[in-house]
C-alpha positions, 0 to 999 in steps of 0.5 A, a space after each residue: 368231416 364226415 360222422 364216424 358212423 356215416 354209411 351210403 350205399 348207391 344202387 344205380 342205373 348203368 351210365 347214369 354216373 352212380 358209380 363216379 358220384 360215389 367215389 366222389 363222395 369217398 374222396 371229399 368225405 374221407 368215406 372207405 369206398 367199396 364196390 369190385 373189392 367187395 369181390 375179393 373180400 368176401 372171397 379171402 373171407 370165405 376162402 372161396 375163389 374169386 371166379 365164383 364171386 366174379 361170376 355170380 356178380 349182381 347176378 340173379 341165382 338158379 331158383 326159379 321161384 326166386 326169380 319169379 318173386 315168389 320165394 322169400 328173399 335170403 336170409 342173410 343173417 344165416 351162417 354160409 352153409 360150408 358144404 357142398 352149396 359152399 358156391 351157390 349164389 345165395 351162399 356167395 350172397 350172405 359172404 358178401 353180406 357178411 363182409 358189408 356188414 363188418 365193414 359198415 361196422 369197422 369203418 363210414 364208407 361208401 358201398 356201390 351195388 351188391 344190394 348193400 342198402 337192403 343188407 344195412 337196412 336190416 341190420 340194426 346195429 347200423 344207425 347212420 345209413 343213408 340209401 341212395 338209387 341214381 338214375 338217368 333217362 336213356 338218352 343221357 345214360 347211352 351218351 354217358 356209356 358211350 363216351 366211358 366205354 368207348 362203344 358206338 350207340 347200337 352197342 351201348 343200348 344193349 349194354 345197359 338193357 342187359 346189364 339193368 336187367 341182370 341187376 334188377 333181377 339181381 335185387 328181386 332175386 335176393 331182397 325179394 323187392 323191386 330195384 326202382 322202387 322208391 320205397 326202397 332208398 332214401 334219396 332217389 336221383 335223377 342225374 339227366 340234368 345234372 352233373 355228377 358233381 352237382 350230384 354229389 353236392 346234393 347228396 352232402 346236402 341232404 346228408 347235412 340235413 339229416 344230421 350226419 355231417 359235423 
C-alpha cells in the first residue's frame, strides 16, 4: 500500500516507456495517474479553453531570452494574470502548476511530464516526492515507437528528435534548468536493458528504501 502523502513525478525521453511504467506504477500502487487530464483540468480551472492548453503542451513559449536560458524561470507561485496575457504560455504554465499543486495535495499520485517535479520540488508543503527521468539509447527508443506508434524507422527518428526537442525546450524555458540533468531527479532510469515492468519494480524498490512504502 502506497504512503497517503506518496508523489512521483516521470519526465521521459519519448519511447523509452516513461509513460507506460508510470501507470504502472498508478495500478499496483493505487496512485491517481495524471498525464493528458492535466489539460482539461487546468482548463475547467481557468475556464480557458482547451485548445490552448492542447496547443502549448510541453511547448516552449515566444520570449526569446527564455528560450535561450537566459531569463528566470516562471514564477510559478504568482496568481495567472486574468487579462489579456489570460493564454500566454507562461500563464497557461502557472493553471497547470496550480492544478499539480492541488492534486499532489488532494491525493498520492503519479504525474507524467509538464515539469511536475520542478513545480513539487518548489512547493514545500509536499514531503513525499519522488522525481524520476526514464531514458532509453536511441536504437530502443525507434524500436519502442515503432512498434507504439505503428510508423516506419525514418519517421519514428523524426518523431523523437522533434518531440525531445519540443520538451527540452520546454523544461528550459519554464524551470530555467536543463531537462537531462541528473541533478535534477531523484532516480534517472536507463530502460535500453530492462523492461518496462523490471522498470517499475526498480522504482517501488527505491520508493521502499527511501521510506514511503508501508
Amino acid at each position: 500500500m502506497a504512503n497517503q502523502n506518496l508523489i512521483i513525478t516521470i519526465e521521459r525521453e519519448y519511447g523509452s516507456g516513461g509513460r507506460i511504467v508510470g501507470k504502472k506504477l498508478s495500478q499496483e500502487l493505487g496512485l491517481h495517474f495524471y498525464d493528458d487530464d492535466l489539460i482539461r483540468l487546468a482548463s475547467e480551472k481557468s475556464a480557458v479553453g482547451e485548445q490552448y492548453f492542447r496547443l502549448a503542451d510541453e511547448k516552449a513559449g515566444n520570449n526569446l531570452l527564455h528560450k535561450l536560458g537566459g531569463g528566470r524561470p516562471v514564477d510559478i507561485f504568482s496568481e495567472p494574470s486574468p487579462d489579456r496575457k489570460l493564454t500566454t504560455p507562461e500563464n497557461l504554465f502557472k493553471f497547470q502548476s496550480l492544478v499539480i499543486r492541488e492534486l499532489a495535495e488532494q491525493e498520492p499520485c503519479v504525474f507524467v511530464g509538464r515539469a511536475a517535479g520542478y513545480v513539487l520540488d518548489q512547493y514545500e508543503e509536499i514531503e513525499r516526492l519522488v522525481r524520476i527521468f526514464v531514458y532509453a539509447d536511441k536504437v530502443k527508443k525507434v524500436q519502442r515507437v515503432m512498434e507504439v506508434d505503428c510508423i516506419d524507422e525514418e519517421k519514428a527518428k523524426r518523431r523523437i528528435k522533434k518531440i525531445e526537442r519540443e520538451r527540452k525546450e520546454y523544461y528550459r524555458y519554464f524551470t530555467g534548468n536543463e531537462w537531462h540533468n541528473p541533478k535534477n531527479y531523484d532516480l534517472p532510469i536507463n530502460t535500453t536493458r530492462l523492461s518496462l515492468e523490471a522498470t517499475a519494480e526498480l522504482i517501488k524498490a527505491y520508493v521502499r528504501l527511501r521510506g514511503y512504502l508501508e
